[in-house]
N, C-alpha and C positions, 0 to 999 in steps of 0.2 A: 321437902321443897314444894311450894304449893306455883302451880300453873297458873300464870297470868292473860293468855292469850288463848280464843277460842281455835278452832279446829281450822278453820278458812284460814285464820290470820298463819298458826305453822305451816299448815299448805304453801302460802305464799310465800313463805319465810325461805320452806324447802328451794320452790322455784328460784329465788333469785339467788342463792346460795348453787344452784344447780347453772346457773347462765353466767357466774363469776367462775364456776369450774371451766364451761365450756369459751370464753374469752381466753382462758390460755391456754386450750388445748388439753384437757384433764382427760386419763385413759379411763375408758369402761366406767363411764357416772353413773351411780345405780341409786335408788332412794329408795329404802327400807320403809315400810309401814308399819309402826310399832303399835298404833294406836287398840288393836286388837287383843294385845298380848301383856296380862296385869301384872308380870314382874317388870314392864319398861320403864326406865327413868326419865325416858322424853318420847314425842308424838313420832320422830321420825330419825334415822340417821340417811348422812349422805355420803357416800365413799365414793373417793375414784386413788387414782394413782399415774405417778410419773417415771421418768427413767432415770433421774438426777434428783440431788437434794435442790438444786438451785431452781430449779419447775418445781417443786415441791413449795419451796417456799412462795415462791411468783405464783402459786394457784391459791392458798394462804391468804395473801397479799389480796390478790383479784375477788376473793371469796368476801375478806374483812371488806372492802370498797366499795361492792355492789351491797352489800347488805346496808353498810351508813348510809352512801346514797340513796335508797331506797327508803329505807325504816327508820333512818337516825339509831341504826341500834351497832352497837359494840358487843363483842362474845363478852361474855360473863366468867370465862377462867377460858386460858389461850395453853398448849403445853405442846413442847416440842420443836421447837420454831431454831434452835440453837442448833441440832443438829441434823437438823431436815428431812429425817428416816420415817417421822411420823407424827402430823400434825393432827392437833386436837384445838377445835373450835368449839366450843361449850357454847349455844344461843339458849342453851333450857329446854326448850320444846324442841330443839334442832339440834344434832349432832353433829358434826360437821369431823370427816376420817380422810387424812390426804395421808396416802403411803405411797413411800420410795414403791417400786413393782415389785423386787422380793420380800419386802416386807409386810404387803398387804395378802399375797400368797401365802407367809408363814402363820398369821394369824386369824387369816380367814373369819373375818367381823362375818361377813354372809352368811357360813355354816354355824355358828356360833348362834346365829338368829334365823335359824331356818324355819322361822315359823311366820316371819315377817313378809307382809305380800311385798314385791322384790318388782321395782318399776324401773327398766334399762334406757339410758339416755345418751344420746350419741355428740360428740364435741363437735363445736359449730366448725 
């Protein structure tokens, strides 16, 4: 898969993906810096998590909105959205991780990339 956008533009990308978390309340927003680490398949992932699949999917929701409005951009492959335990947002250079609370605990995307510089964000 070849990268289309420089370093700034997924920066930005991350950010407003990170301000559609925090519009509806997303738990523990953290944004992973991948860019360091040469087995990664995008610049950055962004995880948070909810208590319900129905906030799972309304952060989803809020996450796909603020990006069109923004960048005119759409994910590139969406998964999960059916049963709301854990949504995947595919931007290419942005990853985009919404887990149910015990779901994101089971799989621990954080420890998995402990190598990733790890930047904590607090919901508005």
């Amino acid at each position: 898969m070849v990268k289309t956008k420089t370093a700034n533009q997924s920066a930005y990308l991350s950010e407003v993906i990170i301000h559609g978390m925090q519009e509806k309340k997303g738990n523990e927003i953290v944004r992973l810096d991948l860019r360091n680490i040469h087995s990664s398949v995008s610049d950055y992932f962004v995880v948070c998590h909810a208590e319900s699949s129905t906030q799972v999917r309304a952060l989803a929701r809020s996450v796909e909105e603020e990006v069109f409005k923004a960048l005119n951009q759409e994910p590139w492959r969406k998964e999960g959205t059916e049963h709301g335990e854990w949504i995947l947002l595919d931007f290419i250079d942005v990853v985009v991780h919404i887990f149910k609370t015990e779901k994101r605990h089971f799989y621990g995307i954080e420890e998995l990339w402990g190598d990733a510089e790890i930047v904590h964000y607090q919901s508005a």
